[in-house]
C-alpha positions as CSV (number, residue, x, y, z in Angstrom):
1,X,-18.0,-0.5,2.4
2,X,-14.8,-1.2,1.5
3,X,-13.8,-3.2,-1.4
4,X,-9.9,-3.8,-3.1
5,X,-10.3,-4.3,-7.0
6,X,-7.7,-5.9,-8.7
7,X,-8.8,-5.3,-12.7
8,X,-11.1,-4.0,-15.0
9,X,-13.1,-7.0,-15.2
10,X,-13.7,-6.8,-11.2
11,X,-14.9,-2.7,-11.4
12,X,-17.0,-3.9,-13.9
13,X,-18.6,-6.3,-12.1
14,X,-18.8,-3.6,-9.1
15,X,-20.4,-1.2,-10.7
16,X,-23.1,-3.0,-12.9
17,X,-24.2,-4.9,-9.4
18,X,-24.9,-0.9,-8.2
19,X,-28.6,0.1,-8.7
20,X,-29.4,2.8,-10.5
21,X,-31.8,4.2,-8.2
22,X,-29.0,5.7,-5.7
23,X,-26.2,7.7,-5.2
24,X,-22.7,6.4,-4.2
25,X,-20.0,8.1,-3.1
26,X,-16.5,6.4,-4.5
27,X,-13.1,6.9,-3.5
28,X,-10.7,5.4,-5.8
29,X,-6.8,5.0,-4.1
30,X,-4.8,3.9,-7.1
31,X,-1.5,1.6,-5.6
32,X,0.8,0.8,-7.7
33,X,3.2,-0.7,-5.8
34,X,4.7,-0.8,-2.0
35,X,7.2,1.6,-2.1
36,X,8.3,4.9,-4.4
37,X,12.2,3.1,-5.9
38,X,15.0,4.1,-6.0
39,X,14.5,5.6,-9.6
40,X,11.6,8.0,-8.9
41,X,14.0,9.1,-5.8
42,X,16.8,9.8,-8.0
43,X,14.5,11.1,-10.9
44,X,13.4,13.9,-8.3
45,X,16.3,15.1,-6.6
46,X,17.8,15.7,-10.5
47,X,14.3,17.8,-10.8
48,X,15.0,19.4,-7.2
49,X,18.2,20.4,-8.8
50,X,17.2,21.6,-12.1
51,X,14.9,23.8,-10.6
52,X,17.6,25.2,-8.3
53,X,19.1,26.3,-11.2
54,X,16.6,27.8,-12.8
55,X,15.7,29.9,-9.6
56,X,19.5,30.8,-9.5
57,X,19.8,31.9,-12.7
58,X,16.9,34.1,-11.9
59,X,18.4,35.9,-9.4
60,X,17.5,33.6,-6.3
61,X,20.7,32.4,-5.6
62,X,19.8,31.0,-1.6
63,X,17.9,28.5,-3.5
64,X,19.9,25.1,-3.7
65,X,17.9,22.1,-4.6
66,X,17.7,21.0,-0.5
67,X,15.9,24.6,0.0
68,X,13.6,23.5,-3.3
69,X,13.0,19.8,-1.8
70,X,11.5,21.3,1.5
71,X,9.6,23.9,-0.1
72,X,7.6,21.6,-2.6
73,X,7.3,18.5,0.2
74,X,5.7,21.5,2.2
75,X,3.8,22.8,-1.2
76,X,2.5,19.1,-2.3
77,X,3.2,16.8,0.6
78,X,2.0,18.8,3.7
79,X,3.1,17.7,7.3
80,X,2.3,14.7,9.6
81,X,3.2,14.4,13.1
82,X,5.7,12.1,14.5
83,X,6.7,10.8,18.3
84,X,9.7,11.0,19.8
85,X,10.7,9.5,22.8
86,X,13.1,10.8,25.6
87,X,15.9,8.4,25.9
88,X,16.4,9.4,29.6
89,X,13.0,10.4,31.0
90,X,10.6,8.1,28.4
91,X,8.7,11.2,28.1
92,X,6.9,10.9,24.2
93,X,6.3,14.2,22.7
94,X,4.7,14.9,18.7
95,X,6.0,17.4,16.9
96,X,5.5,18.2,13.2
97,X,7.8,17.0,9.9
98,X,7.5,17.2,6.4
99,X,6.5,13.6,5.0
100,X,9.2,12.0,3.5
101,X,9.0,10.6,0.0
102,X,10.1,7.5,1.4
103,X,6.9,6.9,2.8
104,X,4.7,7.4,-0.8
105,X,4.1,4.2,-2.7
106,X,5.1,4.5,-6.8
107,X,1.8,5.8,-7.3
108,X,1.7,8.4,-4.7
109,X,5.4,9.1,-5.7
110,X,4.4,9.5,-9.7
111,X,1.5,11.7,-8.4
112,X,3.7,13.8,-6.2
113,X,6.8,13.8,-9.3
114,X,3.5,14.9,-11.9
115,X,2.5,17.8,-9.7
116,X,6.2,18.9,-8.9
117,X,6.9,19.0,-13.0
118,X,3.7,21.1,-13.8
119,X,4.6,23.3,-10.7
120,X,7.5,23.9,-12.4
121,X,6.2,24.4,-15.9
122,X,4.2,27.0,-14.7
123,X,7.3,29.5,-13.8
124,X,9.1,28.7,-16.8
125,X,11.4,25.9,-15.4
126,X,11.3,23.0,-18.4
127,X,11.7,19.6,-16.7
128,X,13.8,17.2,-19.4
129,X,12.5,13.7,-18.4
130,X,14.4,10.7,-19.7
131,X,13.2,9.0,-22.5
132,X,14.0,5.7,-20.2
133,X,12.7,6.2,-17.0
134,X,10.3,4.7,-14.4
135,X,8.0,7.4,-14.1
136,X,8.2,7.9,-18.0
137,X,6.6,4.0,-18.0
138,X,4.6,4.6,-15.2
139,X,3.0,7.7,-17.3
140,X,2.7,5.5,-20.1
141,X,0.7,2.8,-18.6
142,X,-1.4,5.3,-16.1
143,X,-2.6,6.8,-19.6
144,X,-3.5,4.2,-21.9
């Protein structure tokens, strides 16, 4: 069963209807909105770039911030397939991509920013977010 819950009030009322003598197995897909903006896009390529830096300045100097995009779509994003069609013969072949960020909702894009900051962390790179920010308000709401 599938159900779309719009509040508190309504997972409430979901979950006390539930008996107690079972087990149920819940997956919870958090949307925030349609699409990632315009802000969280700009917000990560500054982080793409900032972390080109920081590999730079430690020695990895073939690292510019397109080389860091691709590397943490691959690390955090994975790959989905996509068709192609021959404009002469009509022949439709898959092959593989990288997803593109355009395709992740705000929630899936705060997610994916969240993961690419700690990633980060964890080699030493310090992120600066801006006080003023989408994802910052995003954040703010998601942990209230």
């Amino acid at each position: 069963m599938k159900v779309l819950i719009h509040n508190q009030n309504e997972l409430i009322a979901l979950v006390s209807g539930l008996s107690s003598s079972g087990e149920y197995p819940i997956k919870i897909d958090y949307k925030v909105g349609v699409n990632r903006t315009i802000s969280q896009n700009a917000l990560s390529h500054v982080i793409y770039s900032d972390i080109a830096k920081y590999l730079i300045s430690k020695g990895r100097a073939d690292w510019d911030s397109s080389m860091v995009k691709k590397s943490l779509k691959n690390k955090f994003l994975g790959w989905s397939k996509e068709s192609y069609t021959d404009i002469l013969t009509g022949e439709i072949t898959e092959r593989e991509v990288l997803r593109h960020t355009a395709d992740l909702d705000k929630g899936e894009m705060t997610f994916y920013i969240t993961q690419v900051i700690e990633w980060a962390e964890s080699i030493g790179c310090q992120i600066k977010i801006p006080a003023t920010c989408e994802y910052r308000n995003l954040m703010e709401i998601q942990n209230k």
